[in-house]
C-alpha positions in Angstrom: 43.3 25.0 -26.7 43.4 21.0 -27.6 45.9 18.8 -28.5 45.8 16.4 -31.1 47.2 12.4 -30.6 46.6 9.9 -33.8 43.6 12.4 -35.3 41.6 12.0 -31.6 41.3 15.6 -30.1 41.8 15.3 -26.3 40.5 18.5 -24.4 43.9 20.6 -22.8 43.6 23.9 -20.5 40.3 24.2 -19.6 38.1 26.3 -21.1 37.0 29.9 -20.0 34.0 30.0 -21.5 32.1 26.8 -20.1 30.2 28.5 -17.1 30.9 25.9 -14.0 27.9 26.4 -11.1 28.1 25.6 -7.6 25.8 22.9 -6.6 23.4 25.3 -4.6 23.1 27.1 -8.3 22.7 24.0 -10.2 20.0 22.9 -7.9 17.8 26.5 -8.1 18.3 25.8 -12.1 16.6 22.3 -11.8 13.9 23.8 -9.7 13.6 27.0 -12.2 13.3 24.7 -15.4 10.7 21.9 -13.7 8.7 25.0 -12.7 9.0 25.7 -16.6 7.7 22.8 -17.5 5.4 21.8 -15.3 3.9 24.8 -13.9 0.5 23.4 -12.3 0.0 20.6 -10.8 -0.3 16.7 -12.2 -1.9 13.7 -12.0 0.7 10.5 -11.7 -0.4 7.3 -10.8 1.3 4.1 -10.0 1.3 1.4 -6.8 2.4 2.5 -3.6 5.7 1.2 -1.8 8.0 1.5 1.5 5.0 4.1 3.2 6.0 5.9 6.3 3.9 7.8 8.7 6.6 9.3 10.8 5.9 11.6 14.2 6.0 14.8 12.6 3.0 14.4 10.8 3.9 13.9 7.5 3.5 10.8 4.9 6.3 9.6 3.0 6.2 6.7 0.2 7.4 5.7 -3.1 5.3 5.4 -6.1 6.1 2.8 -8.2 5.7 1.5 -11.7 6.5 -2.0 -10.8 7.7 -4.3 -13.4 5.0 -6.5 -15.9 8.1 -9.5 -15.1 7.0 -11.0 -11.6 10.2 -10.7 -9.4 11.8 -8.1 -11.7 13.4 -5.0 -10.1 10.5 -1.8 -10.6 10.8 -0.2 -13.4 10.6 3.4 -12.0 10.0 4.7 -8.6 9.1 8.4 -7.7 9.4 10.0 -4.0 6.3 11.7 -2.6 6.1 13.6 0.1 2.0 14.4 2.0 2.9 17.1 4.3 0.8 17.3 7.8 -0.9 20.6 6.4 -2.7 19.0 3.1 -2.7 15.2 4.5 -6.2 16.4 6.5 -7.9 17.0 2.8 -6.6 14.2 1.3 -7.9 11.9 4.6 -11.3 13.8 4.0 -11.6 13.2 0.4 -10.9 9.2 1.4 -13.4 9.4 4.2 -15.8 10.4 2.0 -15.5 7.2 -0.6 -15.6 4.5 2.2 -12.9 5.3 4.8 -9.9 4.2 2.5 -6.7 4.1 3.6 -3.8 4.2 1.8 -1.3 1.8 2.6 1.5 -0.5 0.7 0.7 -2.1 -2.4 -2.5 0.2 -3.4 -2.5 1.7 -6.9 -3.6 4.8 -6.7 -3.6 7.7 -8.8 -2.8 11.5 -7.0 -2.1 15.0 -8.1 1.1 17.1 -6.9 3.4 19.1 -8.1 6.8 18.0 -8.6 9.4 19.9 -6.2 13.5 19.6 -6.4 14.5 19.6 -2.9 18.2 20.7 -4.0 19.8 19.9 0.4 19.3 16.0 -0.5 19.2 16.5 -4.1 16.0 14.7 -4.7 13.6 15.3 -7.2 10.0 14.2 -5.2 6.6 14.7 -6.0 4.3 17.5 -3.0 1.2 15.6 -3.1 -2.1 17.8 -3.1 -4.7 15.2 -3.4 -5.8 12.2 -4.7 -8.8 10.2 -6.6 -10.6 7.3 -4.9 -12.2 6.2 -7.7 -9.3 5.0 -9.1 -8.5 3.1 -6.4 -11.8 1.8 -5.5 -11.8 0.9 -9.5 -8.7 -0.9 -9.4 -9.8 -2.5 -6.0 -13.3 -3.9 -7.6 -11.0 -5.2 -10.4 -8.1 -6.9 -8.9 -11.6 -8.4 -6.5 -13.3 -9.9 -9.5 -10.5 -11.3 -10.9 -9.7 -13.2 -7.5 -13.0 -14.7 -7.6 -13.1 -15.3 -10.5 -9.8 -17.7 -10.4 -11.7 -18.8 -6.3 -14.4 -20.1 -8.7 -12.3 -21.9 -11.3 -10.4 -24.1 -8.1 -13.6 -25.1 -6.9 -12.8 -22.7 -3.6 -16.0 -20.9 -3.6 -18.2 -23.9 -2.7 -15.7 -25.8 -0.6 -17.4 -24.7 3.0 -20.7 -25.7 1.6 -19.5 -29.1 1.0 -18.3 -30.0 4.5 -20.1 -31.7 7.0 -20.7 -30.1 10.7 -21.8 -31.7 14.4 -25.7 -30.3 14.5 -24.5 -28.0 17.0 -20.5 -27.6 16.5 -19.6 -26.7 20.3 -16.0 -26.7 19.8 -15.1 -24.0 17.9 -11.4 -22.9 17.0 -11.4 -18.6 17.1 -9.2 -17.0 14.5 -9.1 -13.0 15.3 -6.8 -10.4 16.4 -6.9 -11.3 20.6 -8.6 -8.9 22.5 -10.2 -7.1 19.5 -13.9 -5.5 19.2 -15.0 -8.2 17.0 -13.2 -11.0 19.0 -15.8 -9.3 22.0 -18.8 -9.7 19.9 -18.3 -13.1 18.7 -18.0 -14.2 22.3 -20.5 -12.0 23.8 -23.1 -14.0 20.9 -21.7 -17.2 22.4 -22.2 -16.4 25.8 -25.7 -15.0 25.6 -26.6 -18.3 23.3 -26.8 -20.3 26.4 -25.1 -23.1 25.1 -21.9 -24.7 26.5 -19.6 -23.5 23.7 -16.0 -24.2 24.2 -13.5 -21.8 22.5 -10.1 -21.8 21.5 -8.6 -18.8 19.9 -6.0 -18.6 17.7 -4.1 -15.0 17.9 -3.3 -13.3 14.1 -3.4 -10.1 12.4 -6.5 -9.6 10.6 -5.5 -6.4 8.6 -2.1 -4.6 6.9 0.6 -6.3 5.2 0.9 -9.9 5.6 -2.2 -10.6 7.1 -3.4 -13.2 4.3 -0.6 -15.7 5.7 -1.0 -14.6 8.9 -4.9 -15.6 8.6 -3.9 -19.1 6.8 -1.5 -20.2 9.0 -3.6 -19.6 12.2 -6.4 -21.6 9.9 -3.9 -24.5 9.6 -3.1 -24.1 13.2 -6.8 -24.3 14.5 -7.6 -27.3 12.2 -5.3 -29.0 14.1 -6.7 -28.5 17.3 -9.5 -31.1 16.8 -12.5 -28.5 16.9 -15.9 -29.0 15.3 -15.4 -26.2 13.5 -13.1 -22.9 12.4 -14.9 -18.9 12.5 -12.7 -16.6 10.9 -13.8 -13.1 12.7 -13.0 -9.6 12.0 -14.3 -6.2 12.3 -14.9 -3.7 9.7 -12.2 -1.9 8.1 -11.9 0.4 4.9 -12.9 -0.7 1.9 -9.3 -1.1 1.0 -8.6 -4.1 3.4 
């Protein structure tokens, strides 16, 4: 029954015909109803954030629709979950377009199906692939923008309009110390002949915050009074 105060009806005794679950139920009638509607697999795509690679094998990150306001808070963010079993496929179909890799930041787009894991309570998405082109699409975009804006502030040209010692012995390194192409460049200095003086300036050359990493050790080597700066680095995927 209800009571009545002033015309508002305010609920009394509860009522006995309002089913109340336990959580464990609730949570197998969230999985029963996204298995409803979304019974095969889909394609989501968004930009990748907070990735983890953890011992067990797995791959954990957040896809993101991040916000069109820079600084703004995302404006939606779905868990995924790449479990050790299918992340081998996934790594194969990425070997196969250029050894990408995902990492932080990428937009990609990738299929799963989405799961309700009711012991956390989480809605996440079981990722069973993914399609490079997008990336790689979104890569060459995002590339020909940069340029584009390079070529506008003059950046593009600014090497070709420095002057160099005819033969620039002093040279100021900035590579990752002690890596494969650090070796090479020296090796090609060594076997020159010449009397080439080196002084290397340590940074990351790859993964998140490399770009400052790389600038500031620029900086740094400028200051070191050397004829001239190399920037060195090895390969990669196509994603770096």
């Amino acid at each position: 029954e209800s009571h009545t105060l002033r015309g508002i009806s305010t609920p009394g005794a509860a009522r006995l015909d309002v089913p109340t679950y336990s959580v464990a139920e609730l949570g197998a009638l969230v999985s029963y109803a996204l298995d409803r509607v979304f019974p095969e697999d889909l394609w989501v795509a968004g930009e990748i954030r907070s990735l983890r690679r953890p011992g067990s094998g797995h791959v954990y990150f957040a896809l993101t629709e991040p916000s069109a306001a820079p600084g703004a808070p995302v404006e939606a963010v779905l868990a995924v979950t790449l479990f050790r079993g299918t992340k081998e496929i996934v790594n194969r179909t990425l070997r196969q377009h250029g050894g990408i890799r995902i990492e932080d930041g990428m937009r990609v787009r990738i299929r799963g199906a989405l799961d309700f894991y009711a012991p956390q309570g989480k809605l996440q998405l079981r990722m069973t692939g993914i399609d490079p082109a997008y990336t790689l699409g979104a890569l060459a975009a995002e590339r020909e923008q940069l340029l584009r804006r390079l070529q506008l502030e003059g950046v593009l040209e600014a090497n070709a309009g420095r002057s160099l010692e005819p033969v620039p012995l002093l040279v100021g390194l900035v590579t990752s110390h002690g890596s494969a192409a650090a070796a090479d460049f020296l090796h090609e200095l060594e076997a020159s002949g010449m009397a080439w003086r080196v002084r290397l300036v340590d940074t990351v050359v790859q993964g998140s915050g490399a770009d400052r990493s790389i600038a500031g050790a620029v900086v740094l080597a400028g200051r070191l009074g050397v004829d001239v700066v190399a920037v060195v680095r090895g390969g990669g995927s196509r994603t770096d």
